[in-house]
Structure formats: C-alpha cells, structure tokens
C-alpha positions in Angstrom: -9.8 9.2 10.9 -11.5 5.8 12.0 -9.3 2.7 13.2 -8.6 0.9 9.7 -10.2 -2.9 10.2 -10.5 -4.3 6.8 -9.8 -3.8 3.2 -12.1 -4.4 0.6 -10.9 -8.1 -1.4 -11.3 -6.2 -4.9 -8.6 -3.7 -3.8 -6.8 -6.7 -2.7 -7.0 -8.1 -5.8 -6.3 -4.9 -7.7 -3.1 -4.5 -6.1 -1.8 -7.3 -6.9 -2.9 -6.9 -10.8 -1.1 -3.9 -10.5 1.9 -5.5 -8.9 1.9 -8.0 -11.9 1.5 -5.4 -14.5 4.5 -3.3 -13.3 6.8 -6.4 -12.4 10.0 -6.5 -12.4 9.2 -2.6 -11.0 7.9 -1.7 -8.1 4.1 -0.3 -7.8 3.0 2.2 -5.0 0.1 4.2 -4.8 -1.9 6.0 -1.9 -4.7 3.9 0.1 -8.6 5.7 0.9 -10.6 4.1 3.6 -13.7 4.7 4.4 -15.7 3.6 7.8 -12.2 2.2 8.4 -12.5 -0.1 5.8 -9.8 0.4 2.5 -12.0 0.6 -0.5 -9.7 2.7 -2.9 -6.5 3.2 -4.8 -5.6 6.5 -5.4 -2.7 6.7 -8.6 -0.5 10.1 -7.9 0.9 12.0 -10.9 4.5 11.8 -10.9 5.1 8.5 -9.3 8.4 7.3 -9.2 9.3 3.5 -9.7 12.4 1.1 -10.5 13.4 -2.4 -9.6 14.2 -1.3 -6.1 12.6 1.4 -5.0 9.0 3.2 -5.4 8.3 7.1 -4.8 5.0 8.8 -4.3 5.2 12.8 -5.1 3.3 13.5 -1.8 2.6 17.1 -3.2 0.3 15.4 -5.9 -1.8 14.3 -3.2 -5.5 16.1 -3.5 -6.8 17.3 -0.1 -8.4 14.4 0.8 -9.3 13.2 4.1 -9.9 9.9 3.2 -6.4 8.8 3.0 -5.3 6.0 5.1 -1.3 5.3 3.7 0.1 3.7 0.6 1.1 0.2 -0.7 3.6 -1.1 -2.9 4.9 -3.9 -4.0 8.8 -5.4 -3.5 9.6 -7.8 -6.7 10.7 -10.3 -4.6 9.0 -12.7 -1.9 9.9 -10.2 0.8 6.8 -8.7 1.9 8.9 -7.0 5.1 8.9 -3.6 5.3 13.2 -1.8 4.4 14.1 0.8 6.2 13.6 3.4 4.1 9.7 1.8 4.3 9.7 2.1 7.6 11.2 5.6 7.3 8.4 7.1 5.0 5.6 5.2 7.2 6.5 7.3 9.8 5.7 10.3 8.0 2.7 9.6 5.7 -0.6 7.5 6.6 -1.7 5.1 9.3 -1.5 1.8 7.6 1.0 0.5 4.7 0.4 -2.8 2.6 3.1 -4.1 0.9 3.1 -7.0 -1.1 5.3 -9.3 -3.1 5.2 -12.6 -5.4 3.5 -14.5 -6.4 1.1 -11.5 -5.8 -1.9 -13.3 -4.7 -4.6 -13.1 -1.5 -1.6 -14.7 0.7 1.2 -12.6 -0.7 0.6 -9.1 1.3 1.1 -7.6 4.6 -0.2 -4.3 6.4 2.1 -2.5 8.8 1.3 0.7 11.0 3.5 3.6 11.0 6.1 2.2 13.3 6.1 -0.8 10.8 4.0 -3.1 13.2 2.4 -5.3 11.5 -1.0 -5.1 11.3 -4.2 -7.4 11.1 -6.4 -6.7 8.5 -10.1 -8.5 7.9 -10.9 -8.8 3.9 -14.5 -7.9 3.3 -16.6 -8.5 0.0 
C-alpha cells in the first residue's frame, strides 16, 4: 500500500459526527485510503463499544486491500493513544486516528503502528 499523506476533510468531519452521535461511547471503525490519501469509513458488523473501550470484529473485515487502519474516538479530551491502542495498532493497519472532544478539525490525532504520531495533510 501507498505511504498515507492526507485524509480527505469530509471523512474528517464525518468522524467526528460520528464521535458525537455515539458519545458518551466510544466509535471505531476501519479507515480506506486510496493514492495514500483516506477517503472512506468502512462500519464492521459486530462492532463492540462502551464508555471505555471500542472493538472492531476484524473477521468482519471484507478482503479489501484498500485498508489503511481504524479510528476511534476516547470520550474525553485525551486524543493519546492507551496501551491497549497501541497494542492493536501493532497488529492491524498502518495509520490510526483517534479523536476526542469537542470533536472538531483540531480535536484528532493520527499515529503509526508503533503509536508515532503521524502528520497528516487535510485535502478537499
């Protein structure tokens, strides 16, 4: 897969109406990229969420080489990755966004799969 650079600002924006809509719980879905730009949420069947914890049923997950990692939110105005983030970005994607109140354009973060964080250009 292509070096992810950017993310789309509509898939910004719909995480963070997604984040609102499922406060005080946790959202978490899977992130497509195309030309190494993030243009898509992908929703799995089966996803698990509470007010401290999200859980994506990996074995939902249509073969689909598009797939760049996942996002979620934390209900708090802690956009750092926990460990047991940094624990399934090790084993699932390339780049992770999580984001956190007040859920706006400032609110999110991207992180590789060590938990780096990562830089990531919004693009119409």
């Amino acid at each position: 897969m292509k070096r992810i650079w950017a993310i789309r600002a509509e898939v910004v924006e719909m995480i963070n109406d997604a984040a609102v809509n499922t406060f005080p719980n946790e959202f978490i879905a899977v992130l497509r990229a195309e030309e190494g730009v993030i243009t898509e949420l992908l929703l799995l069947p089966g996803s698990i969420t509470g007010d401290s914890f999200s859980q994506l049923q990996l074995w939902n997950l249509p073969i689909d080489y598009s797939v760049a990692g996942s996002v979620h939110s934390h209900p708090g105005y802690s956009n750092r990755p926990s460990s047991q983030d940094l624990l399934f970005f090790s084993h699932f994607g390339s780049v992770h966004i999580i984001t956190c109140l007040p859920f706006d354009d400032t609110s999110w973060k991207a992180y590789n799969l060590r938990g780096e964080r990562l830089e990531l250009q919004v693009v119409p």
